[in-house]
C-alpha positions, -999 to +999 in steps of 0.1 A: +000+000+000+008+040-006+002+061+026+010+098+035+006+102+077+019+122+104+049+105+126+029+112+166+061+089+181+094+068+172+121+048+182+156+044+174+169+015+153+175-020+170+193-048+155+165-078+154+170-113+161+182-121+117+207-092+122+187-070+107+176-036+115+140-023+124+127+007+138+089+016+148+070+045+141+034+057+150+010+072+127-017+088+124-040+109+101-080+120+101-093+088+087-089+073+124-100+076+158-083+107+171-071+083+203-055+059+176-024+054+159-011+032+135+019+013+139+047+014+116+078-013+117+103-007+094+133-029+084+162-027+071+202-043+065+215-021+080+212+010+102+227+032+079+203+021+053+175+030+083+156+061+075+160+092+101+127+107+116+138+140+137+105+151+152+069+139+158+051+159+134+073+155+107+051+140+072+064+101+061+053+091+024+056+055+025+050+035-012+048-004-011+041-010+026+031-043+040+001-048+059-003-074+085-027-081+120-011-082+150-032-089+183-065-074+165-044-043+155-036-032+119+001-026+115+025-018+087+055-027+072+083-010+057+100-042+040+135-036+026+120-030-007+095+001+006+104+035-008+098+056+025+107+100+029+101+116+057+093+154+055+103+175+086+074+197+099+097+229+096+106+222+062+071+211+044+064+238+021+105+235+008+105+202+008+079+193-014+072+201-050+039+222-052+030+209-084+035+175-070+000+156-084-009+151-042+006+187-031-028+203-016-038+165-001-003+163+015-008+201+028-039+198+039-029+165+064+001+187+071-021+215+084-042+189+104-014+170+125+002+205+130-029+211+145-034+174+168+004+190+182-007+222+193-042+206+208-028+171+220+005+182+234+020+146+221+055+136+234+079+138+211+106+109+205+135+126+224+111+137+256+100+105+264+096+079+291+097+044+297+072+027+324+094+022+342+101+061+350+066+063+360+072+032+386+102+049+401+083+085+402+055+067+422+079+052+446+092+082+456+059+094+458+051+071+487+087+075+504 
């Protein structure tokens, strides 16, 4: 599958169990449920080859994507083979072509997640937290 969505988290590349690399990336766009997000799990040989995401917010054009069930939950996948750009939020309007065929589409779902950041506050990749944080912050809490 082709899909344009807006990057709400992601991680850093790990090396899997085949040696290969894989990173995952949550999406989301208006088509779904504002407290939904798609996940994204992208592979590849090696983590150069890895695409770099450098904010949530920033625009991901993936072409040829996998789609598989998890656990009830639609994911996608970014096979070795899966073109994939990632458009920073502070560089949309010079990084793509306006007389691209899907320029005002792309724009428009821009506008809208730039929009879900300023109402929804979400955590970007580089502010966030494990569970664990939130375990130790409780037991000092009680202490």
């Amino acid at each position: 599958v082709n899909i344009v969505a807006i990057i709400s988290s992601f991680s850093q590349p790990t090396r899997t169990k085949t040696n290969n690399w894989m990173l995952t990336l949550n999406i989301m766009d208006p088509s779904i449920d504002h407290a939904k997000v798609i996940r994204v799990h992208i592979f590849r040989s090696s983590r150069q080859a890895c695409p770099t995401f450098y904010q949530a917010g920033d625009l991901i054009i993936m072409k040829g994507a996998g789609i598989q069930e998890y656990f009830g939950d639609i994911q996608l996948l970014g096979r070795t083979t899966t073109w994939i750009k990632n458009v920073e939020r502070n560089n949309f309007h010079l990084m793509i072509n306006q007389n691209h065929r899907q320029w005002e589409t792309m724009k428009q779902l821009w506008n809208w997640g730039q929009e879900q950041f300023a109402i929804r506050g979400l955590i970007s990749q580089t502010a966030g937290f494990k569970i664990q944080d939130l375990m130790t912050i409780q037991q000092q809490q009680i202490s």
